[in-house]
DSSP file (Angstrom, degrees, kcal/mol; ACC not computed):
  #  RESIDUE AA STRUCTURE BP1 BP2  ACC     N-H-->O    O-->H-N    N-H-->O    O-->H-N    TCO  KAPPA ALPHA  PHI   PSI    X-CA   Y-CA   Z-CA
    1    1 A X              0   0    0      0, 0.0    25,-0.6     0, 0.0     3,-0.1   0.000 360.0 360.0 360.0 151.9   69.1  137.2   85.0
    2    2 A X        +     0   0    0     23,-0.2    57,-0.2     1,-0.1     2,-0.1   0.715 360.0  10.4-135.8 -22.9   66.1  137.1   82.4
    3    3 A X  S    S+     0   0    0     23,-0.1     2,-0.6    53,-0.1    24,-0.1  -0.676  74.7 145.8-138.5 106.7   64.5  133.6   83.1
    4    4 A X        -     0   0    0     22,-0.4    24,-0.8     1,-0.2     3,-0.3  -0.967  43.2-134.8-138.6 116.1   65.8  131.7   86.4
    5    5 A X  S    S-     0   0    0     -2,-0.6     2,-0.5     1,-0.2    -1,-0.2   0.961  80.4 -16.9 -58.5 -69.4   63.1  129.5   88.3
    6    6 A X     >  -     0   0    0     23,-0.1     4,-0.7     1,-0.1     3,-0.3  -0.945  56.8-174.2-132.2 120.1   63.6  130.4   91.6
    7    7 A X  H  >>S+     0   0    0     -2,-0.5     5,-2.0    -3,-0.3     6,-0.8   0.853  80.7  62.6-100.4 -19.2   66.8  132.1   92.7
    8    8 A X  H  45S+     0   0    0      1,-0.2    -1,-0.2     3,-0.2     5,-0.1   0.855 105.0  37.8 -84.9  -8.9   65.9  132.0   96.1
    9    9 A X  H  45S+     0   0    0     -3,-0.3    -1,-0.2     1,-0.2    -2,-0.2   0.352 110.7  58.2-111.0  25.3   65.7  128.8   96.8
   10   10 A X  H  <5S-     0   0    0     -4,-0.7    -2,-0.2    -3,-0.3    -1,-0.2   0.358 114.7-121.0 -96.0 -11.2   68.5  128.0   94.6
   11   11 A X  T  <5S+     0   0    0     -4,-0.7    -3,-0.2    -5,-0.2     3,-0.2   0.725  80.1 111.9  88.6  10.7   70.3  130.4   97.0
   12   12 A X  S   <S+     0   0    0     -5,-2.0    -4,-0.2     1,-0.2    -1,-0.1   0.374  78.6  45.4-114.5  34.7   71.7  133.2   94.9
   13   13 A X        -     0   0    0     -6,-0.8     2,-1.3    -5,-0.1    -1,-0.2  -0.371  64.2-150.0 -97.3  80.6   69.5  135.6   96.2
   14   14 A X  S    S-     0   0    0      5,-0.3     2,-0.4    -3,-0.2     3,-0.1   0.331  76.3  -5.8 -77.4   3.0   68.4  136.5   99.4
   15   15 A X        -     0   0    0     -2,-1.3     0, 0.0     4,-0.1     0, 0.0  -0.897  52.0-124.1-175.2 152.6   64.9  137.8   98.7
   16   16 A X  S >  S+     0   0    0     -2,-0.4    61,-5.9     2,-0.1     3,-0.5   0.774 118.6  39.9 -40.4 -72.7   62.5  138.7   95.8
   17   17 A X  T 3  S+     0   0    0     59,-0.2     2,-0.3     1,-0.2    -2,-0.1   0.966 132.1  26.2 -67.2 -52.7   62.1  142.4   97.2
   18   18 A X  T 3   +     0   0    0      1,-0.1    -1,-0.2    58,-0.1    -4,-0.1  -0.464  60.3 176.7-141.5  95.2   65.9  142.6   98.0
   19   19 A X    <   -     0   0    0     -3,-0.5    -5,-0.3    -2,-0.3    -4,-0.1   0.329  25.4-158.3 -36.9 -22.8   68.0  140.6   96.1
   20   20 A X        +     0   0    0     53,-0.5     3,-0.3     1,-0.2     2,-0.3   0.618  53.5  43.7  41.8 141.8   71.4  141.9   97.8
   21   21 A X  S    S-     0   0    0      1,-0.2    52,-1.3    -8,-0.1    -1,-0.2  -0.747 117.2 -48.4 105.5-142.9   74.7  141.5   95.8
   22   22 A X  S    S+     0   0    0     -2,-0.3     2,-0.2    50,-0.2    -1,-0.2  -0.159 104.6  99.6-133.8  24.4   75.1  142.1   92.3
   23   23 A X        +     0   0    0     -3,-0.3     2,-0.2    -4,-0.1    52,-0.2  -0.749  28.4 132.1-116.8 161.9   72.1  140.2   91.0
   24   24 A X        +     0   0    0     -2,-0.2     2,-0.2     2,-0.1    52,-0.1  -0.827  22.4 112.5 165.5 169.1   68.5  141.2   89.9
   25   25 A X        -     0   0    0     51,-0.5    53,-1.6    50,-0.3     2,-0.3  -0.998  61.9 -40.7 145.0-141.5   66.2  140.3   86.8
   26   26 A X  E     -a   78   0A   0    -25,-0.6   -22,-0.4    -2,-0.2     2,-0.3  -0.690  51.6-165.7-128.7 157.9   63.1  138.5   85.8
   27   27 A X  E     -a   79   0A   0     51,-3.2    53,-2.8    -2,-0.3   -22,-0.2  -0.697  19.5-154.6 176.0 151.3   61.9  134.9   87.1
   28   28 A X        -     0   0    0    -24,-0.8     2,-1.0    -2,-0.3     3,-0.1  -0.657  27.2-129.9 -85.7 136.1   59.5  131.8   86.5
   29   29 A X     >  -     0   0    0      1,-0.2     4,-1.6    -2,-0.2     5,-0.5  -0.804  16.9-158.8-104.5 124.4   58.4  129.6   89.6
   30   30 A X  H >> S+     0   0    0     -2,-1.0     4,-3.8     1,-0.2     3,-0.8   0.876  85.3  62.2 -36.5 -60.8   59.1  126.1   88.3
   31   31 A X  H >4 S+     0   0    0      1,-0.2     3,-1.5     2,-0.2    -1,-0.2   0.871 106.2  31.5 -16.5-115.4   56.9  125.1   90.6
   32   32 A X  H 3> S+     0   0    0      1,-0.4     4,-0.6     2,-0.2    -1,-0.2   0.445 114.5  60.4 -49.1 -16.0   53.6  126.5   89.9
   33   33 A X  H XX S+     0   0    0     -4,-1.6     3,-2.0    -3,-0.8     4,-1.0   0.874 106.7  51.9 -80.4 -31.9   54.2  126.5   86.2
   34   34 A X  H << S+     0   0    0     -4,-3.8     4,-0.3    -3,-1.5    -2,-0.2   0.600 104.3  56.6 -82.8   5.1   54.6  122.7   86.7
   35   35 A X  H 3> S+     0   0    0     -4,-0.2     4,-1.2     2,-0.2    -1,-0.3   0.570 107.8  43.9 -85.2 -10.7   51.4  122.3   88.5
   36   36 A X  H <X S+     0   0    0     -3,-2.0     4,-1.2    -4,-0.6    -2,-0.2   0.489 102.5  67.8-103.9   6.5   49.4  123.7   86.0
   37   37 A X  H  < S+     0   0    0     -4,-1.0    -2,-0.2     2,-0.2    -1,-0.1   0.647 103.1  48.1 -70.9 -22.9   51.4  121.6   83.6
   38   38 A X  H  > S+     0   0    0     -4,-0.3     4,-1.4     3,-0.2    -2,-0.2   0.769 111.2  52.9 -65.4 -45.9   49.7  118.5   85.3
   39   39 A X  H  X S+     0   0    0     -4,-1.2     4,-0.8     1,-0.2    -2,-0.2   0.949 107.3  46.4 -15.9 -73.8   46.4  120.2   85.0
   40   40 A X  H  X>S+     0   0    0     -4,-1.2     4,-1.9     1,-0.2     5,-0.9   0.605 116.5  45.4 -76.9 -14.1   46.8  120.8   81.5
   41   41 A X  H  45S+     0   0    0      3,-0.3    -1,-0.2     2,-0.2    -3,-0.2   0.766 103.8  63.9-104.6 -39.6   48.1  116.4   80.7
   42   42 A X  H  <5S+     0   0    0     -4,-1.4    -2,-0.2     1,-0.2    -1,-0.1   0.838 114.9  31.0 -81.6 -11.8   45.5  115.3   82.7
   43   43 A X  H  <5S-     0   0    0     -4,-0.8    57,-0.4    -5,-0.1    -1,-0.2   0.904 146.4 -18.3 -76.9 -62.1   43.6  117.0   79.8
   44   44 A X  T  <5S-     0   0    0     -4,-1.9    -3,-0.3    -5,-0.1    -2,-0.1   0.546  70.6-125.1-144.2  -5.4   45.3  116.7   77.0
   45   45 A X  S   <S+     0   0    0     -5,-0.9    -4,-0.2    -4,-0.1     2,-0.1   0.956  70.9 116.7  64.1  65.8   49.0  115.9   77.5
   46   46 A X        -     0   0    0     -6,-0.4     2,-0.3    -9,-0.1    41,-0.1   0.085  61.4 -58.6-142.7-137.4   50.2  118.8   75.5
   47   47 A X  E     +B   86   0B   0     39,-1.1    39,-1.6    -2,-0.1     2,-0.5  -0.962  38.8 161.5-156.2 103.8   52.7  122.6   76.4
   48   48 A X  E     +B   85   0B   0     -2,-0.3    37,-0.2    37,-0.2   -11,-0.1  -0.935  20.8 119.4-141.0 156.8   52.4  125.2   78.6
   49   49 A X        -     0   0    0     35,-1.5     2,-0.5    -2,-0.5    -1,-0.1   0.225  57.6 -39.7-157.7-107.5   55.1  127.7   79.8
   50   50 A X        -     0   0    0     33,-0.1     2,-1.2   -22,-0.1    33,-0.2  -0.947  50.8-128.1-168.7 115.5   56.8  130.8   80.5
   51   51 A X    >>  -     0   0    0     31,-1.3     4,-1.4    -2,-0.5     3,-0.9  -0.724  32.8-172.9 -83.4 115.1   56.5  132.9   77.2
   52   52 A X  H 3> S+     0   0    0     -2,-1.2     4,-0.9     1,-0.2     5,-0.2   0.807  76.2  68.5 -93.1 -26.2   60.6  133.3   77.5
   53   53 A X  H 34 S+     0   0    0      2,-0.2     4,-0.4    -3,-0.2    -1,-0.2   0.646 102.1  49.9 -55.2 -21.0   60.6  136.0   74.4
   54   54 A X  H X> S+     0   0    0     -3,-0.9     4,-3.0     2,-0.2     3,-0.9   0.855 109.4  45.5 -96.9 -55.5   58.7  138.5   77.0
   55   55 A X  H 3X S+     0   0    0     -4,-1.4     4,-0.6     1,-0.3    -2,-0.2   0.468 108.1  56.3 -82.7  23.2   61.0  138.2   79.8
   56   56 A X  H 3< S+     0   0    0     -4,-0.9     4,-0.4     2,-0.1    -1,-0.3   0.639 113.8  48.0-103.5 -22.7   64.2  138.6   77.4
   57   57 A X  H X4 S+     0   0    0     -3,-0.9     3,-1.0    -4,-0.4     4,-0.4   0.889 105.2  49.6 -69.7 -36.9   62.5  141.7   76.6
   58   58 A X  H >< S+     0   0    0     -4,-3.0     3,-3.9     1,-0.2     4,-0.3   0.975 104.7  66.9 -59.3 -62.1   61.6  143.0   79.9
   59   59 A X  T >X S+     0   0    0     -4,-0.6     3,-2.5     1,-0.4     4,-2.3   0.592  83.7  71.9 -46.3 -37.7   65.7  142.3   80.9
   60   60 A X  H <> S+     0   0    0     -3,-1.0     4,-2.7    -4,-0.4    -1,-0.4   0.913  93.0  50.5 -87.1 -27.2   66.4  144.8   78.8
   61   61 A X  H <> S+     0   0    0     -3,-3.9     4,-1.2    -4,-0.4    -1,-0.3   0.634 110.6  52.5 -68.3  16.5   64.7  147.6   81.7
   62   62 A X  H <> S+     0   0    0     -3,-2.5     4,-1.9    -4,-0.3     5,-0.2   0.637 108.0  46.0-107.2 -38.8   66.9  146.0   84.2
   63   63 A X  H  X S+     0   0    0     -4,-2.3     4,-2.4     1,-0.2     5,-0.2   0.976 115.5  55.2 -67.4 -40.5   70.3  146.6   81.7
   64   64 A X  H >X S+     0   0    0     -4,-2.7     4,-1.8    -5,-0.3     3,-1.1   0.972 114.5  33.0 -61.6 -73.3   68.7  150.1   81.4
   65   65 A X  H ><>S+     0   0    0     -4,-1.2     5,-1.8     1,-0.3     3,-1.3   0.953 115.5  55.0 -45.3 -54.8   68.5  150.9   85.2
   66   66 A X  H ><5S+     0   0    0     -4,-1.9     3,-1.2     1,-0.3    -1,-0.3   0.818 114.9  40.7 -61.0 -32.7   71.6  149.1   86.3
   67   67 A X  H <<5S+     0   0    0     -4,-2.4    -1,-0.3    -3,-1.1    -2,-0.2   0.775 107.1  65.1 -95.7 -17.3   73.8  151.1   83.6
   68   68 A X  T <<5S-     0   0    0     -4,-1.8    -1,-0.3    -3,-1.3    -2,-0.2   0.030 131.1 -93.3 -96.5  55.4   72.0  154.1   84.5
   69   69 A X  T < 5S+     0   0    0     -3,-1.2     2,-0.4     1,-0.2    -3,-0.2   0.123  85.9 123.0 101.6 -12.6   73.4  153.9   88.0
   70   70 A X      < -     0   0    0     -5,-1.8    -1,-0.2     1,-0.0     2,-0.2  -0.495  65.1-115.3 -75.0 136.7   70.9  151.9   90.1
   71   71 A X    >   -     0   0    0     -2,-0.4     3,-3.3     1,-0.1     4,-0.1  -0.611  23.0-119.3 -83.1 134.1   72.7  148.5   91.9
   72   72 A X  G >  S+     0   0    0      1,-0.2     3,-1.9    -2,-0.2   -50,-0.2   0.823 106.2  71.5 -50.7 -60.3   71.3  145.6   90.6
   73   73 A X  G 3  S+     0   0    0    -52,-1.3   -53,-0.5     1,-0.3    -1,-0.2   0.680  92.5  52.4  -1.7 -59.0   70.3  145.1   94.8
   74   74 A X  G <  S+     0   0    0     -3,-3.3     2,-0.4   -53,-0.1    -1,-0.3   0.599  89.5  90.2-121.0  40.7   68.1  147.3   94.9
   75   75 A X  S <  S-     0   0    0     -3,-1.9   -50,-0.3   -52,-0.2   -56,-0.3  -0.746  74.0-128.2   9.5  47.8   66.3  146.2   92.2
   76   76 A X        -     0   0    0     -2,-0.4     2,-1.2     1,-0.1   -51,-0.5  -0.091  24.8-115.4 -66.1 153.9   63.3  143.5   93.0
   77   77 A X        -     0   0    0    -61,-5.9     2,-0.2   -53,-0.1   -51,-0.2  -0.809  34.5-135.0 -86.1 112.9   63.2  140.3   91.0
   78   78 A X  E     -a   26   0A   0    -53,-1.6   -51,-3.2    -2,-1.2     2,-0.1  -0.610   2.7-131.0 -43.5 124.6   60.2  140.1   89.0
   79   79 A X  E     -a   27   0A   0     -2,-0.2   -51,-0.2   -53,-0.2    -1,-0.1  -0.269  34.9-104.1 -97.2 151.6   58.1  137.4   88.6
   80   80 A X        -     0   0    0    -53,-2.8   -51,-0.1    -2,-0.1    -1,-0.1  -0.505  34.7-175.3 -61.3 155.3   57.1  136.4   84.7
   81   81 A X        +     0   0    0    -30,-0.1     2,-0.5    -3,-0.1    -1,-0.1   0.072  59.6  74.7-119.9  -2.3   53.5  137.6   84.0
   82   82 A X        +     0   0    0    -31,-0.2   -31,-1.3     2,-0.0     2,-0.3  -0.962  55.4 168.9-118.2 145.0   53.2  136.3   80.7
   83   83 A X        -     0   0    0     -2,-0.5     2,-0.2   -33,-0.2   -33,-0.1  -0.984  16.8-148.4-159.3 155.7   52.7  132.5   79.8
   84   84 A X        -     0   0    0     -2,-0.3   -35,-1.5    23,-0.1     2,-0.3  -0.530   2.8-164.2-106.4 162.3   51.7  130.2   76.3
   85   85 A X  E     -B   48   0B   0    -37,-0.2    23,-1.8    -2,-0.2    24,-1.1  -0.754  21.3-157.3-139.5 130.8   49.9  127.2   76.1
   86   86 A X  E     -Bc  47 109B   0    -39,-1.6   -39,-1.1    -2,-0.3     2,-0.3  -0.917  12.1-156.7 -97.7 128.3   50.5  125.6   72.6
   87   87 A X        -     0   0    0     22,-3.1     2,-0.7    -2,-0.4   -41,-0.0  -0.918   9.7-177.6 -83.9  94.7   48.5  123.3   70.9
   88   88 A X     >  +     0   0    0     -2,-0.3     4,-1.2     1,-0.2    24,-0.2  -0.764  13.2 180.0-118.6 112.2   50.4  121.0   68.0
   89   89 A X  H >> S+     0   0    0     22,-2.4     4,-2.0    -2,-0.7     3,-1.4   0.936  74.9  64.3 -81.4 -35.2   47.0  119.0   66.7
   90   90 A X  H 3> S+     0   0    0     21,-0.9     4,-1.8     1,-0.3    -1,-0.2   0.901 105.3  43.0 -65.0 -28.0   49.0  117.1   64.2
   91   91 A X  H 34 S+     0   0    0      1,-0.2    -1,-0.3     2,-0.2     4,-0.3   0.928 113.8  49.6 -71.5 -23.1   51.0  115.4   66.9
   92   92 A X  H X<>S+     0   0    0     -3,-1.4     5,-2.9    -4,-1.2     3,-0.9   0.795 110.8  46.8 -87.9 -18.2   48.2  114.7   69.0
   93   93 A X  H ><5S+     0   0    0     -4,-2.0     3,-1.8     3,-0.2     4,-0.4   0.975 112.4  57.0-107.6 -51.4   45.8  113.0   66.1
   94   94 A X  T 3<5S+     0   0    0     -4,-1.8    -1,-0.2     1,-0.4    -2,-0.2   0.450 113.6  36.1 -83.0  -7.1   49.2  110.9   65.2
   95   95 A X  T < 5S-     0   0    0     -3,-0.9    -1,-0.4    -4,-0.3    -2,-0.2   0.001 125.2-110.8-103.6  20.1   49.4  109.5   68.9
   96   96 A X  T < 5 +     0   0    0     -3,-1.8     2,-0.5     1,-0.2    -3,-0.2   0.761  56.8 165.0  56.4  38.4   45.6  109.4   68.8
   97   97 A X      < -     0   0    0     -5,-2.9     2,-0.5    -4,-0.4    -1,-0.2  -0.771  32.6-149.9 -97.1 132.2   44.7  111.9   71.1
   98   98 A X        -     0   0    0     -2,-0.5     2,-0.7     1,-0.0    -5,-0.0  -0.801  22.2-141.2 -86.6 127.0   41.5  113.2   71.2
   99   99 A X        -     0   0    0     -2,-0.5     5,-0.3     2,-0.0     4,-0.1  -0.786  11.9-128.3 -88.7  80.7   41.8  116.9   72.4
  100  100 A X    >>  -     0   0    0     -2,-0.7     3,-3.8   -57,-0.4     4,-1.1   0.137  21.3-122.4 -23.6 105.1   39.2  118.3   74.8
  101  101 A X  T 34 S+     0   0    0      1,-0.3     4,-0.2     2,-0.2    -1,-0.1   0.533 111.9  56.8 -15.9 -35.7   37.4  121.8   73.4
  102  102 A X  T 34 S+     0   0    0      2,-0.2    -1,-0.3     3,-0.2     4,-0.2   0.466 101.8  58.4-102.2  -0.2   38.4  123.8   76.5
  103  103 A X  T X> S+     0   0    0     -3,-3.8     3,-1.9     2,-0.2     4,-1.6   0.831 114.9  35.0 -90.3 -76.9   42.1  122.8   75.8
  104  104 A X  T 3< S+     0   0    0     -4,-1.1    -2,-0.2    -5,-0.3    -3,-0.1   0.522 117.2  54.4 -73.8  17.3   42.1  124.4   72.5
  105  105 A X  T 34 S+     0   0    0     -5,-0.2    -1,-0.3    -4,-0.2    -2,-0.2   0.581 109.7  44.2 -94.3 -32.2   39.9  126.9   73.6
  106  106 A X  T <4 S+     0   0    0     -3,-1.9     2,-0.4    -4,-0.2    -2,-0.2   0.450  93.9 111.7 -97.2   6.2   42.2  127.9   76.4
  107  107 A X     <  -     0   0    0     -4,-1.6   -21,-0.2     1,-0.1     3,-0.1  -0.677  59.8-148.2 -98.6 152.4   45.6  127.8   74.0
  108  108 A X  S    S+     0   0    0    -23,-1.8     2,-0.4    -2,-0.4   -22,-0.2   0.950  92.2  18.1 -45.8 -71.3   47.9  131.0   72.8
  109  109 A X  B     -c   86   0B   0    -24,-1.1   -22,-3.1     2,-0.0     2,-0.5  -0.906  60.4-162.3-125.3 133.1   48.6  128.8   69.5
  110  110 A X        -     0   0    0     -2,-0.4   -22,-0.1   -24,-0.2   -24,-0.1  -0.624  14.7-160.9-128.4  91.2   47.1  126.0   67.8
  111  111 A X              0   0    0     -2,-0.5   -22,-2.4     1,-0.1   -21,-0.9  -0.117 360.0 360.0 -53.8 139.7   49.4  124.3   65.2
  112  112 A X              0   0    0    -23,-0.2    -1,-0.1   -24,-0.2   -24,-0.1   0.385 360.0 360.0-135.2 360.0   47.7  122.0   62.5
């Protein structure tokens, strides 16, 4: 898997550390990105996420082990370590949103 919110408590894994089976990979918790997505709208009501371009790259050391002989088991699922916040000012000035300095201070990208 290369971006899966939580696979254990969706149940196809038993563990983080040991995934058991035939599974293993990368994952976001949904959760925690989406409390600091409430953070970040009670500010400015704007995008922040899981940079998904990073963890389709990391997969690729997981294809690497697993074909060079390790079982995806024993493996640990990795949690993403990278994440964006985007800014797109032309939407916000066209719903009339004023955008707080520490919002575009604290974003990846700020589209204009």
């Amino acid at each position: 898997m290369a971006a899966v919110g939580d696979p254990v408590a969706a149940g196809i894994v038993a563990s983080l550390a040991r995934p058991s089976g035939n599974l293993t990979g990368l994952t976001f918790f949904f959760a925690e990105i989406c409390a600091k997505r409430v953070e970040l709208i009670k500010e400015a009501m704007l995008e922040y996420g899981v940079d998904l371009a990073d963890l389709y790259s990391r997969s690729a050391a997981f294809v690497d082990k697993i074909l060079k002989g390790t079982p995806p088991a024993d493996l640990p699922i990795e949690r993403a370590v990278k994440f964006e916040l985007i800014v797109n000012l032309k939407t916000a000035k066209a719903l009339g949103i004023e955008l707080p300095t520490s919002i575009l201070l604290r974003a990846n990208e700020v589209l204009e």
